[in-house]
VOLOLUM-204735 format. One record per residue (C-alpha): x negated, y negated, z negated; residue number from 1. Coordinates in pm, whole numbers, plus 50000, padded with zeros to 5 digits. Last residue first. Example, Ala and Ser with C-alpha at 12.3 -4.5 7.8 and 13.67 -1.06 7.14 Angstrom:
<atoms>
+-------+-------+-------+-----+
!     X !     Y !     Z !   n !
+-------+-------+-------+-----+
! 48633 ! 50106 ! 49286 !   2 !
! 48770 ! 50450 ! 49220 !   1 !
+-------+-------+-------+-----+
</atoms>
This chain:
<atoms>
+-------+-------+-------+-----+
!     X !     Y !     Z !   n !
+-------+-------+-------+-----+
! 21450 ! 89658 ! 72715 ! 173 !
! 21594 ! 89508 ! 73025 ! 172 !
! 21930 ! 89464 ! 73229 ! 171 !
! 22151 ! 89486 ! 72936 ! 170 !
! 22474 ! 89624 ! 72922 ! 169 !
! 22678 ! 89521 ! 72672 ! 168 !
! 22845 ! 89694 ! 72300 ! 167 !
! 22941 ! 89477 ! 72006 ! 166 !
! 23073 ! 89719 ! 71763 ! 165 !
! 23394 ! 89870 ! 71657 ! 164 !
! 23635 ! 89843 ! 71924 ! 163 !
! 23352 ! 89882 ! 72137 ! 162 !
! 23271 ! 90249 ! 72002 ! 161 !
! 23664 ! 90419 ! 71987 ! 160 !
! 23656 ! 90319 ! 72430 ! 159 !
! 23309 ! 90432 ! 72425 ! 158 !
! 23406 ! 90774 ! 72299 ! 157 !
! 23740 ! 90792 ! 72513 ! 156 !
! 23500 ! 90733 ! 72795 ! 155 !
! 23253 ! 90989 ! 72755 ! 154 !
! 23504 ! 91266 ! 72653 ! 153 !
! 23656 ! 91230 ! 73076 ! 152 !
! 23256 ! 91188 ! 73168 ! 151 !
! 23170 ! 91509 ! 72961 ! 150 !
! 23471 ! 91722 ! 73158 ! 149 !
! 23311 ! 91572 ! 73440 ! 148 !
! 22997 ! 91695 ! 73403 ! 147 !
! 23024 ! 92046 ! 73493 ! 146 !
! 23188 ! 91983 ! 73819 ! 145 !
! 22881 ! 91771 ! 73951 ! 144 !
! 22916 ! 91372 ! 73910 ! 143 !
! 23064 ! 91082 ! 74106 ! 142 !
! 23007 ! 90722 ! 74032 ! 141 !
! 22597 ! 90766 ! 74135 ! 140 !
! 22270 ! 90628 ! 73917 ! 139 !
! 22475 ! 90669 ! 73585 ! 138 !
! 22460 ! 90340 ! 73382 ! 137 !
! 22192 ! 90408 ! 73099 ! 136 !
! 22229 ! 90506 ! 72732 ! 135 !
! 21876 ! 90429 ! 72562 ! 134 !
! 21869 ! 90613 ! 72246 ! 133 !
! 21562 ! 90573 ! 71952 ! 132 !
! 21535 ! 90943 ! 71853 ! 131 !
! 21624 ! 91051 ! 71532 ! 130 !
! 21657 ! 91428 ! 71596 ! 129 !
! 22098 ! 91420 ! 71641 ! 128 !
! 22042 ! 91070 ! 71785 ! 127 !
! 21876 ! 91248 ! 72102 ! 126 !
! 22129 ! 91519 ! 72151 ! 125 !
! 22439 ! 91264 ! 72088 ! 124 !
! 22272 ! 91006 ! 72300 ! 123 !
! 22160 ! 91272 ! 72575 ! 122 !
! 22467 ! 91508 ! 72578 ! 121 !
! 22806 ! 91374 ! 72520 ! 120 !
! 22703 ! 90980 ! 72561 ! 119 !
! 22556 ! 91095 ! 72895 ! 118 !
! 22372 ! 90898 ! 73171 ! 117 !
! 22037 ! 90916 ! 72974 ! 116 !
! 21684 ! 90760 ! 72809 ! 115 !
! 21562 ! 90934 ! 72480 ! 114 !
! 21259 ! 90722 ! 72289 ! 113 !
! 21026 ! 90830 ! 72103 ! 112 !
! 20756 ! 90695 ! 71797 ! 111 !
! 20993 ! 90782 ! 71528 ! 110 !
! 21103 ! 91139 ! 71660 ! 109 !
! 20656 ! 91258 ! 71640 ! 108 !
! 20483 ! 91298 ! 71969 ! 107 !
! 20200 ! 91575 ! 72064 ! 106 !
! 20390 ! 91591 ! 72311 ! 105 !
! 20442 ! 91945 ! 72376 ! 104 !
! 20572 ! 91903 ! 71997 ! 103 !
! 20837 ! 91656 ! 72077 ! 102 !
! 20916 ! 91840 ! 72397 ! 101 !
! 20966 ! 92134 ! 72182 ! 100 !
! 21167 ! 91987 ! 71928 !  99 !
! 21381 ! 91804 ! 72161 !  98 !
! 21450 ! 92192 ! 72303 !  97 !
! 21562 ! 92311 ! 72025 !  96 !
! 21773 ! 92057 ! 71904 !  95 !
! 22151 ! 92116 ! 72098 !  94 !
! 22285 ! 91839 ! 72278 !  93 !
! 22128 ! 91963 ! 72543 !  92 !
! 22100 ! 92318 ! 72671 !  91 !
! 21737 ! 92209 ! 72771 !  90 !
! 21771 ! 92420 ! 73111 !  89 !
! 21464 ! 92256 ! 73287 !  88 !
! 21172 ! 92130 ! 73007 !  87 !
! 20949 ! 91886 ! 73223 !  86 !
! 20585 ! 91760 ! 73278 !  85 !
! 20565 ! 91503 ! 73507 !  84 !
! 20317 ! 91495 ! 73844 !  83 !
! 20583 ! 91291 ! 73975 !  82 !
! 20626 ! 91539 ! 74270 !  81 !
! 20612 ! 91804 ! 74085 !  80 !
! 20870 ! 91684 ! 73846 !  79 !
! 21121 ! 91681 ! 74083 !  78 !
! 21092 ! 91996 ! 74283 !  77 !
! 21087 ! 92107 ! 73937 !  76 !
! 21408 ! 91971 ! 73790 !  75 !
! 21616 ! 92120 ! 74068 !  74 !
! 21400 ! 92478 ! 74106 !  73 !
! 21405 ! 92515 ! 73675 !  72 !
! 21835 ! 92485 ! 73653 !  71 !
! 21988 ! 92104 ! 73526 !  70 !
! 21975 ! 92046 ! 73172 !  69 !
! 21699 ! 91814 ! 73200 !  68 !
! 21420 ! 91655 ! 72969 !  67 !
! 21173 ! 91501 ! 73153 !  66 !
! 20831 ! 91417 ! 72997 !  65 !
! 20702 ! 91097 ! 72963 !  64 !
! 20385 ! 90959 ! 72718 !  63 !
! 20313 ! 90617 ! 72742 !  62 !
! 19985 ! 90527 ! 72752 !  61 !
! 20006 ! 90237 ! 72991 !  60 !
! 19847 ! 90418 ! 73312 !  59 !
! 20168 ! 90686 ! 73223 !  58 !
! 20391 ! 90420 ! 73238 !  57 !
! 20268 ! 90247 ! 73533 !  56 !
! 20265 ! 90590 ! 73695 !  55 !
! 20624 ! 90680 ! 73596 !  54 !
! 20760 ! 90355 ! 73722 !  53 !
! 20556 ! 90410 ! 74053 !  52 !
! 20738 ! 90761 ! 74117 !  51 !
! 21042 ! 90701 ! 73994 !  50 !
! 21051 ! 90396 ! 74220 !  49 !
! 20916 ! 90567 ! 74493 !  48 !
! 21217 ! 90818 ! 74507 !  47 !
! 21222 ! 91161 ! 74358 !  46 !
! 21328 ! 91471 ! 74603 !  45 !
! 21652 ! 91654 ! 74574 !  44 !
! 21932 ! 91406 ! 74586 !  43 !
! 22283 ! 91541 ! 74443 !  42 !
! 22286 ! 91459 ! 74081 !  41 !
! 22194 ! 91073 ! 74187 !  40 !
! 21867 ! 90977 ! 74082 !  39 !
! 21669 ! 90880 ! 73741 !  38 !
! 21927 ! 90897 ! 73491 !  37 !
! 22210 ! 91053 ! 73748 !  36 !
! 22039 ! 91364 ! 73706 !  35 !
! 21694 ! 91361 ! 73570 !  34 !
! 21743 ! 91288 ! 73164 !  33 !
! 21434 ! 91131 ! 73021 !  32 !
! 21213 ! 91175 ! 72728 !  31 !
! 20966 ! 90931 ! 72682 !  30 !
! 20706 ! 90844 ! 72405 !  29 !
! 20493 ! 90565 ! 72238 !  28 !
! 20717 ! 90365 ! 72075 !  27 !
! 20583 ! 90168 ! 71831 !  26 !
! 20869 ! 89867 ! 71901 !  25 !
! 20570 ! 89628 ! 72074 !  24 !
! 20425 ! 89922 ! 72256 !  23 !
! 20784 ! 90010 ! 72425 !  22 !
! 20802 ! 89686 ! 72517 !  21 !
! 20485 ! 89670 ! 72663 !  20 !
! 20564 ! 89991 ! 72894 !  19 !
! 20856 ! 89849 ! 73030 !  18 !
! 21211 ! 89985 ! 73057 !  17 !
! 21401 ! 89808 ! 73346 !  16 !
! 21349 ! 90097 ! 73561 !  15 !
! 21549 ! 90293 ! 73319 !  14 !
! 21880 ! 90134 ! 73481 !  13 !
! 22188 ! 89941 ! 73351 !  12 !
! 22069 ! 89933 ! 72996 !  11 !
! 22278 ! 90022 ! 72695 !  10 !
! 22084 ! 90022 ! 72361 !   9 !
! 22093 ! 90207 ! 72033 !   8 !
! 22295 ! 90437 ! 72173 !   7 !
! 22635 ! 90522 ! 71916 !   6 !
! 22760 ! 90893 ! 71978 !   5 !
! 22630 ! 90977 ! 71607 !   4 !
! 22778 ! 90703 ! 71454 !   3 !
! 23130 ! 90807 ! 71596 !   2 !
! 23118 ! 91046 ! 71315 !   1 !
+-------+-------+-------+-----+
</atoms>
């Protein structure tokens, strides 16, 4: 059970995920959580960093869409900006909305990658279709009210997952 909670890697930010990397393990897609993935649950407008890591991922071939929970107006005002496509109210962990980034895409679950902040929704939602995981330090220490209740499940996960696995943070992919 505690399989499916398992990342396949732990990075401290998705900055450090390059598009020759990617290339080298056949990946060839990105879905991304926004909040506290990319920037902190309560900052509206993407930062340069998002902006130029998306461009030099997008100039590479890679494929990114993001893949939010979070209401349309949040995840928009976002994606607009970034000139990313985006699926707002993804009810993650559930499949349905993988699916249909997957087949926006054009992308297939053995060529993408999930990147999040949340064993209890991105890792479970992505290893649930097959995805390669990427769990990622959360941008901010607090969260919204919704999340916390995840956080408090988060923990008690990790805690079970490091007593039986190896389990650092790595700077790069």
């Amino acid at each position: 059970m505690l399989k499916q909670f398992s990342p396949d890697k732990m990075l401290d930010s998705p900055f450090g995920i390059r598009a020759e990397h990617l290339k080298k393990m056949g990946k060839t897609t990105i879905l991304t959580d926004l909040d506290n993935t990319l920037l902190a649950w309560d900052e509206m407008d993407a930062t340069h960093e998002i902006i130029n890591w998306f461009t030099l991922l997008e100039a590479s071939g890679i494929k990114v869409m993001i893949l939010s929970n979070n209401s349309v107006d949040r995840v928009e005002r976002v994606a607009k900006s970034t000139r990313i496509p985006f699926l707002a109210k993804a009810r993650k962990p559930l499949g349905k909305n993988f699916k249909k980034a997957l087949k926006e895409l054009d992308s297939t679950p053995e060529e993408t990658i999930m990147i999040g902040d949340q064993i209890m929704t991105d890792i479970f939602g992505g290893n649930r279709q097959k995805l390669y995981t990427i769990f990622v330090r959360p941008v901010k220490e607090t969260d919204g009210l919704a999340t916390k209740f995840n956080r408090f499940m988060e923990r008690i996960i990790l805690k079970r997952l490091s007593k039986k696995q190896k389990m650092e943070w790595e700077d790069s992919l």
